[in-house]
C-alpha positions in Angstrom: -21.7 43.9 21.2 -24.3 41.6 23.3 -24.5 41.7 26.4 -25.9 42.7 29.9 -27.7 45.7 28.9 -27.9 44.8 25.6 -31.2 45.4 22.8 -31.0 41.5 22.3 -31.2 40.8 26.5 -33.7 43.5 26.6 -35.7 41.7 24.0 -35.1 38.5 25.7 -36.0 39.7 29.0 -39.5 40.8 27.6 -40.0 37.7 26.0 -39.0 36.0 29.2 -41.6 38.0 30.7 -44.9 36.6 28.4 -43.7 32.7 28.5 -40.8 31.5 30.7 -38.0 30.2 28.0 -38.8 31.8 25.3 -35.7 34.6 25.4 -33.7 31.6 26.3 -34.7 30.3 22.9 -34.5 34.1 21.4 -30.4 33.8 22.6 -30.0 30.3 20.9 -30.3 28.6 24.6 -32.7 26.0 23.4 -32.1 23.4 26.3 -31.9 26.4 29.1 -35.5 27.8 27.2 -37.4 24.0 27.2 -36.4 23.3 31.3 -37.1 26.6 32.1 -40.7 26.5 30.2 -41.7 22.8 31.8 -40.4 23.7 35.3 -42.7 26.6 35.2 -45.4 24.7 33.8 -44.6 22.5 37.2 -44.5 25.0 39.6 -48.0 26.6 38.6 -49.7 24.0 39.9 -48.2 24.4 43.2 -48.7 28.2 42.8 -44.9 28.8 42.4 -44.9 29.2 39.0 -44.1 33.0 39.1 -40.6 32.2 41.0 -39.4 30.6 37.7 -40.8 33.5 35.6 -39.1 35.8 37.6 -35.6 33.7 37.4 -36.0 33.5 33.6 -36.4 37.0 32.7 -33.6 38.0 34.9 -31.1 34.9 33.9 -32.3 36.4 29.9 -31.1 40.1 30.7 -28.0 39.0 32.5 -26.7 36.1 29.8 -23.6 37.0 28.7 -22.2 35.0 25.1 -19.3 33.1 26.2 -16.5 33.5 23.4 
């Protein structure tokens, strides 16, 4: 059963939590992983890079598998 809550979200969340993307790319969400990983790359060099960290590891602990 994955899900919220799940060992694989957890994982991904963690992952998430080291390099923006990379539980994206742990759930098989390549394209989701790569935008997520160059926006942050952005938004450091304004200083905002942490906003998309924080939205990455909380969209990886929330992603649900559609059917």
């Amino acid at each position: 059963m994955a899900g919220q809550g799940s060992g694989g979200n957890v994982l991904a969340a963690l992952a998430s939590l080291f390099i923006p993307g990379l539980g994206q790319l742990l759930q098989g969400r390549v394209s989701v992983g790569a935008f997520q990983f160059i926006f942050a790359m952005i938004m450091w060099y304004f200083f905002l890079g942490w906003l998309i960290h924080l939205w990455s590891v909380v969209d990886a602990a929330k992603w649900t598998p559609s059917d």
